[in-house]
C-alpha positions in Angstrom: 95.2 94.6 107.9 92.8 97.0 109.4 93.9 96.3 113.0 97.8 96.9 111.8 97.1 100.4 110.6 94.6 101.6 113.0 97.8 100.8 115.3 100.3 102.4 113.4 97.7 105.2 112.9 97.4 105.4 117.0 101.3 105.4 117.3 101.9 108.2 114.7 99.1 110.1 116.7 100.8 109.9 120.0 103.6 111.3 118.8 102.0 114.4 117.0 100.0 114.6 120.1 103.4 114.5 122.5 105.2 117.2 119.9 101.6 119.0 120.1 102.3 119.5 124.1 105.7 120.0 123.8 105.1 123.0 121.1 103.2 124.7 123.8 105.4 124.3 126.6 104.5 121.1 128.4 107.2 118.7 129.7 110.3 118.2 127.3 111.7 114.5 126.1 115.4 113.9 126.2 116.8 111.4 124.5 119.7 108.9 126.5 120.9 106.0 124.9 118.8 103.8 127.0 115.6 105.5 125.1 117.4 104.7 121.5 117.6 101.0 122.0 114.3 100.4 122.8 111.2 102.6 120.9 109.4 105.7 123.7 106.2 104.5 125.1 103.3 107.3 124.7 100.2 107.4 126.7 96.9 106.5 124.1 94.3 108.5 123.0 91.2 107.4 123.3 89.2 106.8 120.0 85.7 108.0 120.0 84.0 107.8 116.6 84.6 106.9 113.4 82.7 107.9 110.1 82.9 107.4 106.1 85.4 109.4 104.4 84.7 111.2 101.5 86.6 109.0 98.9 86.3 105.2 98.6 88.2 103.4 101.2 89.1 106.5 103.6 87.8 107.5 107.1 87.7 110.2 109.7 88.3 109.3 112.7 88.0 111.4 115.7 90.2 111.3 119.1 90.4 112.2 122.4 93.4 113.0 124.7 92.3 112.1 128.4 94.7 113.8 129.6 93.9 117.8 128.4 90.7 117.2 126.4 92.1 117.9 123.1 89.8 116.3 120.2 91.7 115.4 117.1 90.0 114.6 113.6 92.3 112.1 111.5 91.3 111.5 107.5 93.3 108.7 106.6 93.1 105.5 103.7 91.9 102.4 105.6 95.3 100.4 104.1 98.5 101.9 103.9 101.3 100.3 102.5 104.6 100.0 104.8 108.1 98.1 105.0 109.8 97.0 108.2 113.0 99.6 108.3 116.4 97.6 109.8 116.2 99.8 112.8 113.0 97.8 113.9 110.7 101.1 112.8 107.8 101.2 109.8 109.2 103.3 106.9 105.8 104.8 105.0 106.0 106.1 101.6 105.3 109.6 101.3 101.5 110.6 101.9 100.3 108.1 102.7 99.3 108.7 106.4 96.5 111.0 105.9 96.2 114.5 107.8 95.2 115.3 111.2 93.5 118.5 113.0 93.5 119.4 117.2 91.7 121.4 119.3 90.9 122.5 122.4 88.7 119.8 124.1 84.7 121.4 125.2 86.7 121.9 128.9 89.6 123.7 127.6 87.3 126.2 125.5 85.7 127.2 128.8 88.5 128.7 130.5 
């Protein structure tokens, strides 16, 4: 159950992560129907620790982007409750994700 929402976890990242670019003015996704019958494919962060959150069963987990450097720190429960949607999507209830903070990578902050 772990291993299910550490991947929808990674998924929902990707995408702030892609909307994070696209805010500050990095390449832009356009949507064709070829793209809306099959889900986008996002490039994966890369997971570097993990520590105890400060209520029972919640972490912090804390990710890098290989591409730019950006580090982000996720607090999210360690089981979320989901439904399969009909469009072949995971419908979450309402706060039940967590929240999640970016910044510049070390390399980043030195330019």
């Amino acid at each position: 159950m772990i291993a299910i929402s550490a991947i929808a976890i990674a998924a929902a990242i990707a995408a702030f992560v892609l909307l994070f670019i696209q805010m500050r003015g990095g390449s832009s996704y356009s949507s064709t129907q070829e793209d809306q019958r099959q889900p986008p494919q996002f490039p994966h962060m890369q997971l570097q620790s993990q520590y105890a959150g400060p209520l029972a069963g919640t972490v912090i987990q804390r990710w890098r982007d290989p591409v730019d450097g950006t580090v982000c720190y996720i607090y999210l429960p360690m089981v979320v409750h989901h439904t399969p949607a009909p469009s072949g999507y995971v419908e979450y209830g309402s706060s039940s994700i967590g929240s999640i903070s970016c910044m510049p990578g070390p390399a980043q902050a030195q330019q």
